[in-house]
N, C-alpha and C positions, 0 to 999 in steps of 0.2 A: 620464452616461457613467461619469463616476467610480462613483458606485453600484454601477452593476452590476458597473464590476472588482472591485470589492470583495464582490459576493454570485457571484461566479466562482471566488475565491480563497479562501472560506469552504468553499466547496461540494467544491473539488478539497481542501482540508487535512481536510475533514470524511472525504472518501470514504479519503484515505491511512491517517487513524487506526482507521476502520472496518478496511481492507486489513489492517491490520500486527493489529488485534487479533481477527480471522479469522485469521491467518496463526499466531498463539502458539498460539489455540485448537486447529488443525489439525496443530500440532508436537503439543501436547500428546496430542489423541486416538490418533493414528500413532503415538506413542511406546507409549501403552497398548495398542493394537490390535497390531500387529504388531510390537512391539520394533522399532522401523528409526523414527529421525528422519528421514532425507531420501526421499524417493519419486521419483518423476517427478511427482506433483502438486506435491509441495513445493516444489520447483525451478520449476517455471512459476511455482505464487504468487510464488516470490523476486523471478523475472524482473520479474512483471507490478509488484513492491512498486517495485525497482529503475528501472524505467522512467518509474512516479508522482513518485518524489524526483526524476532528472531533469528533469521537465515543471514541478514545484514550483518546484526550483535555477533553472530559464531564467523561469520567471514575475514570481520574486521579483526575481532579478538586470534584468530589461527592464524593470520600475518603477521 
């Protein structure tokens, strides 16, 4: 049981870091392409980054 929290906890920190560095790339290209940092895309990935750290923050703190 322990095992698997621990390949649960890898798997959600793996996908965050993926998120967030998706996230720079898509600031980055938007910046190029359109002159305009924030979109309506932008702002959902934020959402979606933002709601990761939480579920992180409750996973970490209930261990």
């Amino acid at each position: 049981m322990v095992l698997s929290d621990t390949d649960v906890k890898t798997a959600l920190i793996t996908m965050y870091i993926i998120g967030i560095i998706c996230l720079g790339i898509i600031f980055f290209l938007l910046d190029h392409i359109n002159g305009q940092f924030f979109t309506k895309f932008s702002i959902g990935l934020i959402g979606i980054v933002l709601v990761m750290g939480v579920i992180l923050v409750n996973l970490f703190s209930l261990s």
